[in-house]
C-alpha positions as CSV (number, residue, x, y, z in Angstrom):
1,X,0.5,11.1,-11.8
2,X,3.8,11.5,-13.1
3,X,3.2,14.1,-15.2
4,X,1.4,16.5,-12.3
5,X,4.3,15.6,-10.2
6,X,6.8,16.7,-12.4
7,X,4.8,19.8,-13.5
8,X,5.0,20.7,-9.6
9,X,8.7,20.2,-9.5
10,X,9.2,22.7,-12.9
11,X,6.8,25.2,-10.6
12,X,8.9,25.0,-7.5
13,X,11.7,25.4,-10.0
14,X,10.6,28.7,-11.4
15,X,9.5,30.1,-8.0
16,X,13.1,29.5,-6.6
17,X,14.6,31.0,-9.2
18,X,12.8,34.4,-9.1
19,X,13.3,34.3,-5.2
20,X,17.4,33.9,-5.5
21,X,17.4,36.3,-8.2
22,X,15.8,38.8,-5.6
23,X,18.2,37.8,-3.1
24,X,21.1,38.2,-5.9
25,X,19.5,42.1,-6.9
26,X,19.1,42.8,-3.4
27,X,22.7,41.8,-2.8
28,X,24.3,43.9,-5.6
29,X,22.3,47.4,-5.0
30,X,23.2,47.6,-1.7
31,X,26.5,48.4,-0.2
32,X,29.9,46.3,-1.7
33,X,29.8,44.4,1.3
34,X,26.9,42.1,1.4
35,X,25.3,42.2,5.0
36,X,25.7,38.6,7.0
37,X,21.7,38.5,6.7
38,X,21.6,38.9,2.9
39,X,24.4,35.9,2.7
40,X,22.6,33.9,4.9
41,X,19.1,34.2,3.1
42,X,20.8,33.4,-0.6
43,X,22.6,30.2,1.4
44,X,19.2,28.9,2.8
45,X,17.7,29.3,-0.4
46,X,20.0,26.8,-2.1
47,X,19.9,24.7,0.6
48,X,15.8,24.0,0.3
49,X,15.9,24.4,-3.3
50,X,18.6,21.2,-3.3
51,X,16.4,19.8,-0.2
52,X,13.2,20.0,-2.1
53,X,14.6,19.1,-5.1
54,X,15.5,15.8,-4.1
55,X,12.6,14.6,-2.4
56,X,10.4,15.7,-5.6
57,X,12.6,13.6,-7.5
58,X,12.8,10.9,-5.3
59,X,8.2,10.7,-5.2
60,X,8.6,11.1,-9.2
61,X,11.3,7.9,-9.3
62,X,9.1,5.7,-6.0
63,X,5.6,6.7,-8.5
64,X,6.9,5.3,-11.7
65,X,8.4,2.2,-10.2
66,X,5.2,1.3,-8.4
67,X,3.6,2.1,-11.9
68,X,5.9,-0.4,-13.7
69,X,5.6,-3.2,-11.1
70,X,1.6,-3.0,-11.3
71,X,1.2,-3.0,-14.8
72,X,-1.2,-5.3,-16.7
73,X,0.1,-7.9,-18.3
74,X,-2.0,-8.2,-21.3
75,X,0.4,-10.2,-23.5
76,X,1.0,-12.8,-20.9
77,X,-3.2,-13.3,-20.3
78,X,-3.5,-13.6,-24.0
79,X,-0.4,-15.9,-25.0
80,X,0.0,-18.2,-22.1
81,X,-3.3,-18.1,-20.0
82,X,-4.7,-16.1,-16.7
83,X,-2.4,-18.7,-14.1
84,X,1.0,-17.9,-15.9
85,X,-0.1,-14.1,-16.1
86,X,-0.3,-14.4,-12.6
87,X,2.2,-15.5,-11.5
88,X,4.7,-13.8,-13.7
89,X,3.5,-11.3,-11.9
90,X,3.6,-12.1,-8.5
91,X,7.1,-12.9,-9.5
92,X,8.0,-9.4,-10.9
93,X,6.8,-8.1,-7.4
94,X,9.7,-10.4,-5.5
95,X,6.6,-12.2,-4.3
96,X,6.0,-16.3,-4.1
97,X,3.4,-18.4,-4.5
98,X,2.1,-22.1,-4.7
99,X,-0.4,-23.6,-6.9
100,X,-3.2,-25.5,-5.7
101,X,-2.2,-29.1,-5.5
102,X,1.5,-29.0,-5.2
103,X,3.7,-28.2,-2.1
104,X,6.5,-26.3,-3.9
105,X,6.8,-22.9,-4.0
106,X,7.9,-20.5,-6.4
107,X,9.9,-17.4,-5.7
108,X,12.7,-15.6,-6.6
109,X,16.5,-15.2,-5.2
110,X,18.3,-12.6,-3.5
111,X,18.6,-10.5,-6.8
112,X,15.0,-11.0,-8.1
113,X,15.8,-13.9,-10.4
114,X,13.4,-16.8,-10.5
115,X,13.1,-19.7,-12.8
116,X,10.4,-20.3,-15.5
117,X,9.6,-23.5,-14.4
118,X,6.3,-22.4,-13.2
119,X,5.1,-22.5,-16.7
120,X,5.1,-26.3,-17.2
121,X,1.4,-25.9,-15.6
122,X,-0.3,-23.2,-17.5
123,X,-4.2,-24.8,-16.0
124,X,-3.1,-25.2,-12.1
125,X,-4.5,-22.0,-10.1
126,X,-2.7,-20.2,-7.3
127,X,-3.9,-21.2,-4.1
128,X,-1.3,-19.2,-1.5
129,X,0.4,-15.8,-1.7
130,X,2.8,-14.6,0.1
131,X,3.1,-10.6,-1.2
132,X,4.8,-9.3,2.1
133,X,6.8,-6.1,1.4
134,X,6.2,-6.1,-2.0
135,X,4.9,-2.9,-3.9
136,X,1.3,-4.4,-5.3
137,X,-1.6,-2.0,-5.1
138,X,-5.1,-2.1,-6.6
139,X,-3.8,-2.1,-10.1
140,X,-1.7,-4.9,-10.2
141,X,-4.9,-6.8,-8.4
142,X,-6.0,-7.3,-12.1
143,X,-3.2,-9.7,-13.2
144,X,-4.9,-11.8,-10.0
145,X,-8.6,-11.8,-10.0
146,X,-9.1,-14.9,-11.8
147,X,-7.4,-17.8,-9.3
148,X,-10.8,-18.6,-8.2
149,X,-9.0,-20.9,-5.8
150,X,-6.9,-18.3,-3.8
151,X,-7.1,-19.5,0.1
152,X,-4.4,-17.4,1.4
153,X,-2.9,-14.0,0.9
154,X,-0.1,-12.7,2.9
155,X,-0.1,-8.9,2.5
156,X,2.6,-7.9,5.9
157,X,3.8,-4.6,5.5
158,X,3.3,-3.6,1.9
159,X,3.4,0.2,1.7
160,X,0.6,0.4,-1.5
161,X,-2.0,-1.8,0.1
162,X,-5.2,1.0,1.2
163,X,-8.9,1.0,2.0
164,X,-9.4,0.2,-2.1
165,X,-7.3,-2.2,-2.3
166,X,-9.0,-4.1,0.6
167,X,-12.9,-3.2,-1.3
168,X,-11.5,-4.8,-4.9
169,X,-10.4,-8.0,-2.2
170,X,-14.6,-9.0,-3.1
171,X,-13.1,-11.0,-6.1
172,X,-12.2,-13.8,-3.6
173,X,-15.1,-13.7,-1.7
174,X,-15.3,-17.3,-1.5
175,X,-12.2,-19.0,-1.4
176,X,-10.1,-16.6,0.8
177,X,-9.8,-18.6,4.0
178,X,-6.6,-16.3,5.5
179,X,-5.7,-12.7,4.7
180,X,-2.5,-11.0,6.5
181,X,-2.7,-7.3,6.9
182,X,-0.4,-7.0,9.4
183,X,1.6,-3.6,9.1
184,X,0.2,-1.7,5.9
185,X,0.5,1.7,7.2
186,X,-2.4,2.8,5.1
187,X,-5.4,1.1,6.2
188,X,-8.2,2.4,7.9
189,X,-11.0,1.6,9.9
190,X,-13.5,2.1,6.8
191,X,-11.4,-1.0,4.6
192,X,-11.5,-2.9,6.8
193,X,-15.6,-2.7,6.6
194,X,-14.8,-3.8,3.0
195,X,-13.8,-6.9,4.1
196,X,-17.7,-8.2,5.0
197,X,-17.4,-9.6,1.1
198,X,-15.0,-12.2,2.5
199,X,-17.4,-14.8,3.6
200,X,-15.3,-17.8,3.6
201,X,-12.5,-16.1,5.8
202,X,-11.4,-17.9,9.0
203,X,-8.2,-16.1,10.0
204,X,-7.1,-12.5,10.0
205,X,-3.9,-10.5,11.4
206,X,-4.6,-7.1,11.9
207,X,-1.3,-6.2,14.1
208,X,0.8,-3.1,13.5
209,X,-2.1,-1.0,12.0
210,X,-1.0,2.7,12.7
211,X,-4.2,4.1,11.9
212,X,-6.4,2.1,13.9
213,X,-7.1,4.3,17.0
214,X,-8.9,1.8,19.0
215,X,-7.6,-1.7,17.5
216,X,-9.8,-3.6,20.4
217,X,-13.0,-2.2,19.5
218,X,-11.8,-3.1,16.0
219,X,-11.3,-6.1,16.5
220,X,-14.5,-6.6,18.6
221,X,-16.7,-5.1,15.7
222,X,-14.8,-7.4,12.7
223,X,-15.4,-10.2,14.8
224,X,-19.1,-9.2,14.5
225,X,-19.4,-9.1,11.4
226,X,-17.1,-12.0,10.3
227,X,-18.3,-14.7,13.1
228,X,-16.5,-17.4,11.7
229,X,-13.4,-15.8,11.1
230,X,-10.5,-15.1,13.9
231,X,-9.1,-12.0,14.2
232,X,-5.5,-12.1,15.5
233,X,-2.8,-9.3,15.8
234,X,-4.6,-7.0,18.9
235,X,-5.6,-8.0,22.6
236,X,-9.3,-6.9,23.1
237,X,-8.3,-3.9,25.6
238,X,-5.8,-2.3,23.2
239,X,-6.5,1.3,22.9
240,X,-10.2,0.5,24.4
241,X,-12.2,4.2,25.1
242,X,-12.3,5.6,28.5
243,X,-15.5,6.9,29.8
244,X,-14.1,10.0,30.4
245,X,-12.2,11.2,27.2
246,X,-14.7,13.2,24.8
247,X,-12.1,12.4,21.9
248,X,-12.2,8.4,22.5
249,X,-15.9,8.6,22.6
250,X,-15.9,10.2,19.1
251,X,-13.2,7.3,17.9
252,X,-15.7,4.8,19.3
253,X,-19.0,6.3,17.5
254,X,-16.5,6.6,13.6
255,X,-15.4,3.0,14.1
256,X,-18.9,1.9,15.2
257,X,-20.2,3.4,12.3
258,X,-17.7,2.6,9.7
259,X,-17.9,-1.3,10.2
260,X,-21.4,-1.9,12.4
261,X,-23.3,-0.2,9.8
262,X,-21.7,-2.5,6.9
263,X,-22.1,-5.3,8.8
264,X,-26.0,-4.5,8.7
């Protein structure tokens, strides 16, 4: 990903310097005055060169942190045990945790420092998560899928957390009890679906969802098909379709289809 990224920004590179250099010839065969238009164009051209510039640098630095704090750690599994592994990890991601049996948590400070005290128990299991804000995606789901005995997960608005990451959730299938999706700007209508491999799940926040079109029929249809489970987050006549409006009709038949046809 890095590599295409940066490949684009040496291509964007290249283009803008054969356009200035066009500007620059058609600046010096003219008259010895430059023309206001000519001065303008050869200005705007540095400006969205710097503009663009910027913002490609900016994806290429925001792609290899996300890389770095989702990375498999191989030598901690190996050395100190799946439990430490993990939550090393979580730690890394300026999460906290708590393991199952014990009513401290573990987290970091203000600057992302954190004690190691955590590894005095290499054979307890994590049993709550609180990843809110943090940069985990479906990658760094690997340094987790062994607690066995995860009941809660708090995911609030982490900015990495999409439709996959919600299908590879199946690896808790039964012990997640409560799951917080509340404002991940990136799921859909067709992860949530994913979520029918939770069958232990009793309590899910599905507030702030930007893509959701119709949260109330949403939340209808995950009731459906997670009976047990209450969904919090949206009131039931949030966004619901009006008989009249051709383009809420077609909402109503994607969403029906994306989660009542998992369901059966």
């Amino acid at each position: 990903m890095a590599a295409s990224l940066l490949s684009q920004a040496m291509k964007r590179c290249s283009a803008h310097t054969c356009a200035a250099a066009a500007v620059r010839r058609a600046l010096s065969s003219g008259a010895a005055t430059p023309s206001v238009f000519s001065r303008f164009l050869l200005k705007l051209s540095h400006y969205f060169y710097d503009v663009e510039s910027i913002l490609n640098w900016n994806d290429l630095v925001r792609s290899q942190r996300v890389i770095q704090k989702n990375k498999y750690y191989d030598y901690a599994q190996k050395n100190f045990g799946n439990n430490i592994a993990g939550a090393y990890y979580i730690l890394t991601l300026r999460g906290s945790f708590r393991f199952a049996g014990q009513s401290e948590w573990f987290r970091p400070d203000s600057s992302g420092k954190f004690s190691y005290d955590f590894m005095s128990t290499p054979d307890s299991q994590i049993e709550e998560m609180d990843l809110s804000g943090t940069l985990i995606n479906h990658y760094g789901l690997e340094n987790l899928v062994k607690q066995s005995k995860l009941q809660t997960l708090c995911l609030r608005g982490c900015p990495e957390v999409d439709d996959w990451f919600l299908a590879c959730l199946h690896n808790f299938g039964e012990s997640l009890v409560e799951l917080d999706l509340s404002h991940c700007s990136r799921i859909t209508v067709g992860g949530l679906a994913a979520l029918q491999n939770l069958r232990k799940l009793q309590r899910l926040d599905i507030s702030g969802l930007p893509r959701l079109q119709n949260p109330g029929l949403v939340r209808i249809l995950l009731e459906e098909m997670l009976p047990h489970c209450q969904v919090i987050g949206v009131e039931y006549e949030q966004g619901m379709i009006q008989p009249d409006s051709q383009e809420q009709t077609e909402d109503h038949h994607e969403a029906s289809t994306n989660i009542g046809h998992r369901h059966l």
